[in-house]
C-alpha positions in Angstrom: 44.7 198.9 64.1 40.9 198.4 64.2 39.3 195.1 65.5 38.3 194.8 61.8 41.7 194.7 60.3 42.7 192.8 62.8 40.2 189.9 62.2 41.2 190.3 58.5 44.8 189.9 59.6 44.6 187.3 61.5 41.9 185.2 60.0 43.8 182.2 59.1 44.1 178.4 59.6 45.7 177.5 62.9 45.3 174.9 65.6 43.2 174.6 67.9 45.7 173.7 70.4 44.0 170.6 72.4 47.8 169.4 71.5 51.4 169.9 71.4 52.8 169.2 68.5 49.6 169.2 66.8 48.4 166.0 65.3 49.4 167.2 61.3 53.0 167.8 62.9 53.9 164.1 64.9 56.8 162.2 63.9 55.1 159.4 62.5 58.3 157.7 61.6 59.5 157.5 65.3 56.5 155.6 66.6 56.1 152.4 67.4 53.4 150.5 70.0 56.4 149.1 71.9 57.7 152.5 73.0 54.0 153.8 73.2 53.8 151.0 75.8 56.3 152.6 77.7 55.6 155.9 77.6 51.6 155.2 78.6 53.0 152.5 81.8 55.8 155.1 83.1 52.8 157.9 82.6 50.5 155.4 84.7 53.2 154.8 87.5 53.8 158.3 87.8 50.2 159.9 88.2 47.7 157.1 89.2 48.0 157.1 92.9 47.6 160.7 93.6 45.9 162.5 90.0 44.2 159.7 89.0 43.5 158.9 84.6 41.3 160.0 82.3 39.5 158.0 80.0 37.9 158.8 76.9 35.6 156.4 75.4 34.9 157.4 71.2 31.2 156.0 70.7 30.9 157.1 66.4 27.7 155.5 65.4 25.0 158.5 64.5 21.6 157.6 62.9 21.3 160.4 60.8 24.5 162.9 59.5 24.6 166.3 60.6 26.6 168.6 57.8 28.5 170.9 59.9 30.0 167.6 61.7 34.0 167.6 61.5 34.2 164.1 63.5 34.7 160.8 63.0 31.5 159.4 62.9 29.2 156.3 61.1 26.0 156.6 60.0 23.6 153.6 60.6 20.2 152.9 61.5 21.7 149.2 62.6 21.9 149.1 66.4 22.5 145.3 66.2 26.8 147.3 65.7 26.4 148.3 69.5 27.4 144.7 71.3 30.2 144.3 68.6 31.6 147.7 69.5 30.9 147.4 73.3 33.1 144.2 73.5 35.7 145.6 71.2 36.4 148.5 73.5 36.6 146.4 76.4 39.1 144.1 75.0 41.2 147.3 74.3 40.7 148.3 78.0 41.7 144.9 78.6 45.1 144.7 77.2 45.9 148.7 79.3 45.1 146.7 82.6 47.6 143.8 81.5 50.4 146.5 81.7 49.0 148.0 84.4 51.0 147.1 88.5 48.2 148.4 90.0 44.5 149.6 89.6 44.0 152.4 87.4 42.1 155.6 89.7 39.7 156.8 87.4 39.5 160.4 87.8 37.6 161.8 84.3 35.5 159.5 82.5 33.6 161.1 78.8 31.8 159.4 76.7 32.2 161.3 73.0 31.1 160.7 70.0 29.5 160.4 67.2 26.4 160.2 70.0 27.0 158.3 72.6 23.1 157.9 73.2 22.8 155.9 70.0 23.6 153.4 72.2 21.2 152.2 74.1 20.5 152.7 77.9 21.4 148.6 78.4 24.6 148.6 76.3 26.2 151.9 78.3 25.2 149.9 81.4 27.1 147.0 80.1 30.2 149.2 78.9 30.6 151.2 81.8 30.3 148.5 84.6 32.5 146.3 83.2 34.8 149.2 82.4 35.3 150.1 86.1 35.1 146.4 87.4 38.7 146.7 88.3 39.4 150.5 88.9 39.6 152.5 91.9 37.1 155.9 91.5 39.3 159.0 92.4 37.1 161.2 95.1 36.7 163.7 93.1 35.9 162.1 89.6 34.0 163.4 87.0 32.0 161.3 84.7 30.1 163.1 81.5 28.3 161.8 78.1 27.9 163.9 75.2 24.0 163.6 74.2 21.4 164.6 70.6 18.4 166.1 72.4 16.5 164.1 70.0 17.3 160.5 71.1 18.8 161.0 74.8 15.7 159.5 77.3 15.2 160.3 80.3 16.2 155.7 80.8 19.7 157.4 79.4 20.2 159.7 82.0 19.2 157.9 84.6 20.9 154.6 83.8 24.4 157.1 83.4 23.0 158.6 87.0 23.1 155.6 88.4 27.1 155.1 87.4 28.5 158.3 88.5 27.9 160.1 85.8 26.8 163.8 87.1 27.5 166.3 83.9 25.5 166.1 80.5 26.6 167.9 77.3 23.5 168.3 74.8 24.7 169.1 71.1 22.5 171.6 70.1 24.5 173.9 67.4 21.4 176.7 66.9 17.6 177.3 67.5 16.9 178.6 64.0 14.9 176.1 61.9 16.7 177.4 58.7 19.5 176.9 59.7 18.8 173.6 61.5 17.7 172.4 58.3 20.9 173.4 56.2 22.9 171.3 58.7 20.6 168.4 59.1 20.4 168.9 62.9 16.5 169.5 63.4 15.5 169.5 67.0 12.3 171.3 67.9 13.0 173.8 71.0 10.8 171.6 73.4 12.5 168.6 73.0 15.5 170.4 74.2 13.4 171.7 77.1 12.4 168.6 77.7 16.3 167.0 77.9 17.4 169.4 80.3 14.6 169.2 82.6 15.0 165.5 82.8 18.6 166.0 83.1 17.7 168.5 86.4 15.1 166.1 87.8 17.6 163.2 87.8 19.9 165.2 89.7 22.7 166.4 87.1 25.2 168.5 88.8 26.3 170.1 85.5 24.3 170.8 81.9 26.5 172.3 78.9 24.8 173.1 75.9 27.1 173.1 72.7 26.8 176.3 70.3 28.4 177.0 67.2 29.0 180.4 65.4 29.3 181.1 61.6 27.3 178.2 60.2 25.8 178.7 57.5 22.2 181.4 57.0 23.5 182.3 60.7 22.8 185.9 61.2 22.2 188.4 64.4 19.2 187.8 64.3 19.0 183.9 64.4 21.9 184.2 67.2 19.7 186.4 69.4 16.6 184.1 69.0 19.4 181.5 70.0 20.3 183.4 72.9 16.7 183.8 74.1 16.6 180.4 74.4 19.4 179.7 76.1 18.0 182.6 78.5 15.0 180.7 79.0 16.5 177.3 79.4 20.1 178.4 81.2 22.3 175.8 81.1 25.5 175.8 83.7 28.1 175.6 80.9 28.1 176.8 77.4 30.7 175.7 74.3 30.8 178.3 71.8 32.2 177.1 68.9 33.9 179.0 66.2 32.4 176.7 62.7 35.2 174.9 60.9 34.7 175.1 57.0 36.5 171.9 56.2 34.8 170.4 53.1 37.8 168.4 52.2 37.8 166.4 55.4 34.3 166.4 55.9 32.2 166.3 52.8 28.6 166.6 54.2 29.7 170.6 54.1 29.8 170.2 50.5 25.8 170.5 50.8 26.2 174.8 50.8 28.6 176.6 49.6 31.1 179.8 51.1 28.5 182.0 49.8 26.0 180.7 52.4 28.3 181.3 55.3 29.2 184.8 57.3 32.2 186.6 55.9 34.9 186.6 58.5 34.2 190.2 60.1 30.2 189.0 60.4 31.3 185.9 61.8 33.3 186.9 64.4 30.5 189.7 65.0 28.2 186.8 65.6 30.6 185.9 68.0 30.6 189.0 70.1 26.8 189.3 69.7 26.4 185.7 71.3 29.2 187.1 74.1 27.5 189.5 74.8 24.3 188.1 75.4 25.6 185.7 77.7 27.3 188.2 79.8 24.1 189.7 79.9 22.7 186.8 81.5 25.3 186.0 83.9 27.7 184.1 82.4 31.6 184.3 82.5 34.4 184.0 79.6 36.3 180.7 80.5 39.5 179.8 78.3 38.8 179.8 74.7 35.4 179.6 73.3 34.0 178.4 77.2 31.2 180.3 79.2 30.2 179.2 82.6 27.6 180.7 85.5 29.5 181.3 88.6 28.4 177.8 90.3 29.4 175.6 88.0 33.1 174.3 88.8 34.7 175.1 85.4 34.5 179.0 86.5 35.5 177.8 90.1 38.6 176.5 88.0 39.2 179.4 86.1 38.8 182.1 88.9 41.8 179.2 90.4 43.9 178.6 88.3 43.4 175.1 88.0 42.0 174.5 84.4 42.9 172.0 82.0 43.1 171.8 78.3 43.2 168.1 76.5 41.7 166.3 73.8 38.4 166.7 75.5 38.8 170.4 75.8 39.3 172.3 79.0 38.0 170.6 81.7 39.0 171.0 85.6 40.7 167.5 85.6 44.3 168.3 85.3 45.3 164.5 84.9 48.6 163.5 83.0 47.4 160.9 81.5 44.6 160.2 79.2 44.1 157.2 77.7 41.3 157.0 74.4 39.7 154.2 73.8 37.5 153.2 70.3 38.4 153.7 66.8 39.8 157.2 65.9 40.1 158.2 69.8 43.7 159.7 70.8 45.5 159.1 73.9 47.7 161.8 75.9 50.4 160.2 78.1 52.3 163.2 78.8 55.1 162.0 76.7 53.7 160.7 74.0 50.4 160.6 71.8 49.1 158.3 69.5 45.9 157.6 67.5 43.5 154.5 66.6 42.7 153.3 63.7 40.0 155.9 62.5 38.0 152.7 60.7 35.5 151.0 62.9 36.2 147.9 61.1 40.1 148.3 61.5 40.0 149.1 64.4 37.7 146.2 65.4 40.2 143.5 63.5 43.5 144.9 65.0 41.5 144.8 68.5 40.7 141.1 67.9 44.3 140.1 67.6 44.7 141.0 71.0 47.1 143.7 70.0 46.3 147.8 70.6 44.9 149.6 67.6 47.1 152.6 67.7 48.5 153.8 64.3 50.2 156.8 65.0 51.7 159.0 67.3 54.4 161.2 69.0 57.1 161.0 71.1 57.7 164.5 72.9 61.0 165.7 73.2 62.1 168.3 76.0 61.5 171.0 73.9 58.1 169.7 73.2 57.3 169.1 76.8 57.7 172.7 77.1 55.9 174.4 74.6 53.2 172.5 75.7 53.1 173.1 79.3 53.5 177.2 78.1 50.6 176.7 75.3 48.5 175.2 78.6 49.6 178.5 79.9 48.2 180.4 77.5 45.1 178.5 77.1 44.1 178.2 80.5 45.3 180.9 82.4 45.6 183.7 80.0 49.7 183.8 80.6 52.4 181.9 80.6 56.0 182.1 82.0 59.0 182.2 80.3 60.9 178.9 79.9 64.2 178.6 78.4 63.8 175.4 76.0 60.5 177.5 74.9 62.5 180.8 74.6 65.2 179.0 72.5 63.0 177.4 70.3 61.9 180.6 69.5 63.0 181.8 65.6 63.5 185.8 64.7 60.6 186.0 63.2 58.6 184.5 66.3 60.3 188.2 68.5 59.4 190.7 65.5 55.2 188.9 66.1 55.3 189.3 69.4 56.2 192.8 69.5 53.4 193.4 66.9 51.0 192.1 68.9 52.2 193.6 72.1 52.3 197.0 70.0 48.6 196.1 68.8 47.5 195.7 72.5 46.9 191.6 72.3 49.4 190.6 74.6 51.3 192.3 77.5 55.1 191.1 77.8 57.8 191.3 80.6 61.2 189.3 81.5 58.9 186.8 83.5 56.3 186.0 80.7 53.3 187.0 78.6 50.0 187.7 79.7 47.1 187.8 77.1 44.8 191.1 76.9 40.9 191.4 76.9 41.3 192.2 73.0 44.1 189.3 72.5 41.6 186.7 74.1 39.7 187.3 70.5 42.7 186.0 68.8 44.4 183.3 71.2 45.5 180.8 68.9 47.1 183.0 67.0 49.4 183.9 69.8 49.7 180.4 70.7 51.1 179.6 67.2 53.8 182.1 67.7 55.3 179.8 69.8 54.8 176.5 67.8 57.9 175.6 66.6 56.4 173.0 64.4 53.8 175.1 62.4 57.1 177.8 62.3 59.4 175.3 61.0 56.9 174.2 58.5 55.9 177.9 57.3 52.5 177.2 56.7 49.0 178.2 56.9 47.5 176.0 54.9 43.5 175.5 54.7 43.7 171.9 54.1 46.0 171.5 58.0 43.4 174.0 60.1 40.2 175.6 60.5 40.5 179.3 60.5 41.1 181.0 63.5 38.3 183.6 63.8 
């Protein structure tokens, strides 16, 4: 089969896997925050002294909205929200500690968003001292911010700096000014210049630029000139992001319609344009949608076997637990997940009562477990080995795919496990769902669950 029936074939909404079960697919009815408690504590006790937690810190205010954006954000021009917001997510750190024995060792710290740099230099100060007032730093922790080009100062970087932080993600989506403007995300080449050379004066370990493919008035063309840039510039990390059409969820996307957008064999063309540029240039494929220059420790992870894959993304922190903190943020505790409120305002009230804001979540089963530690596989290593809760869970159906794809040179299979090819790599969560008993159970592929996959 060509690559261009296969993109046809296989173009269709799936997960992006930065959980198992995926969020659509939790057992809502099952959760409660007294058993969350319990499942967060026993994932503390377990992994604190030696792997340390990760935190994740959801920052959602944004000045101005950006069309493509599938987060939770809120748009405001009012920075009189940040103190409000500041203290809010401390009092939620606040009641973690009170079921904490001992003091949490802060391996990964990331600050998402929304932009995080809407806040001002003084009010991450405020947050992030207070935050690790009574926490232990792991020795190898790794702090990072998510960052607009347009409003992240060189005061930003350096007041971060200054608190460990030592990697900076810039958002910068594309170079081309049409289609800047058709996503509301206008930021004039030497302004981005300008953020990374601050970011390398200061003394940032890491920069990672974030791309995105298949927006809309996106052609070779405009990814080449993207690419040039990125030549010029050369961050140590790149995230290329496949674009996910999902007007119902996010209805700034409303603003252009499919017609404006590549066609699924152009898109994924894009794709392989912008791969191959970068290859060009010295970078190397990491996990799914991840390129990195040989120096920078996510390829060092990689080439070792030692990357991660979480709510964040991959990262080289392989923590156990994961603890999210702000309105919307979710929280990994190896056997459970749960969600805040997505409302800043809810979240802000339930916060107040001095109880946590979580709303939903899941309680993993042994079967679960597995899948997921095989999906992390998968994701991170390119194979996986067999496990016998993941081969039982396995339906007919899930065999006669995975002899397609073997016969159609994705995926390489033996009585030990599956290994993903060069050409399967292009079609990864695909062959993760295989093995997602939820989405198999459920028989679905509906648009309004999942981007599409290519």
């Amino acid at each position: 089969m060509t690559l261009e029936n296969l993109i046809k074939k296989y173009d269709l909404p799936v997960p992006r896997y930065t959980s198992y079960p995926t969020v659509p697919f939790w057992d809502l009815e099952k959760f409660d925050n007294q058993k969350w408690i319990k499942a967060i504590t026993r994932a503390f006790n377990e992994s604190n002294t030696e792997k340390g937690i990760s935190l994740y810190i959801h920052l959602p205010y944004c000045e101005s909205l950006c069309t493509y954006c599938g987060c939770n954000k809120r748009i405001t021009k009012n920075h009189l929200v940040e103190e409000k917001y500041v203290e809010t997510v401390l009092a939620e750190w606040d009641i973690y500690l009170r079921h904490f024995k001992q003091r949490p060792v802060i391996r990964e710290l990331h600050l998402g968003g929304g932009t995080p740099t809407f806040f001002s230099p003084q009010s991450l100060n405020n947050l992030i001292t207070r935050l690790l007032a009574d926490c232990e730093l792991h020795p190898q922790h790794e702090f990072s911010f998510e960052g607009h080009p347009n409003n992240t100062t060189f005061e930003h970087m350096q007041v971060l700096f200054d608190l460990g932080f030592k990697r900076i993600s810039l958002g910068i989506q594309d170079f081309d000014e049409k289609v800047q403007k058709t996503i509301n995300r206008i930021q004039p080449f030497d302004r981005v210049r300008e953020a990374t050379e601050n970011a390398r004066k200061i003394g940032y370990e890491s920069i990672n630029f974030d791309l995105i493919y298949g927006l809309p008035h996106q052609t070779r063309a405009s990814i080449e000139k993207t690419m040039d840039f990125i030549k010029l510039l050369r961050p140590d990390r790149i995230a290329f992001y496949s674009y996910a059409h999902v007007p119902w969820k996010s209805p700034g996307q409303r603003g252009y319609s499919t017609d404006d957008l590549p066609g699924n064999v152009e898109k994924r063309a894009l794709y392989e344009l912008g791969k191959a540029k970068l290859s060009e240039f010295g970078y190397y494929d990491i996990g799914m949608d991840h390129f990195s220059l040989p120096q920078d420790d996510l390829y060092k992870a990689a080439k070792n076997k030692a990357l991660h894959r979480n709510f964040m993304g991959y990262t080289i922190c392989n923590t156990d637990l994961l603890i999210g903190l702000g309105a919307s943020s979710i929280s990994d505790a190896k056997y459970a997940y749960a969600q805040n409120a997505k409302k800043v305002e809810t979240y802000q009230e339930i916060i107040a009562t001095d109880v946590l804001a979580t709303f939903k979540g899941h309680f993993l089963s042994d079967t679960d477990l597995s899948i997921k530690n095989f999906l992390l596989g998968i994701l991170c290593k390119e194979e996986a080995t067999w496990d016998q809760l993941v081969f039982k869970s396995l339906a007919t159906k899930a065999f006669t795919d995975l002899k397609t794809m073997k016969n159609e040179g994705l995926l390489l299979t033996s009585s030990q496990g599956i290994k993903v090819t060069a050409l399967g790599k292009a079609f990864i969560r695909n062959i993760c769902a295989v093995f997602d008993k939820k989405l198999q159970d459920a028989n679905t592929h509906s648009s309004e669950l999942f981007s599409k996959a290519i």
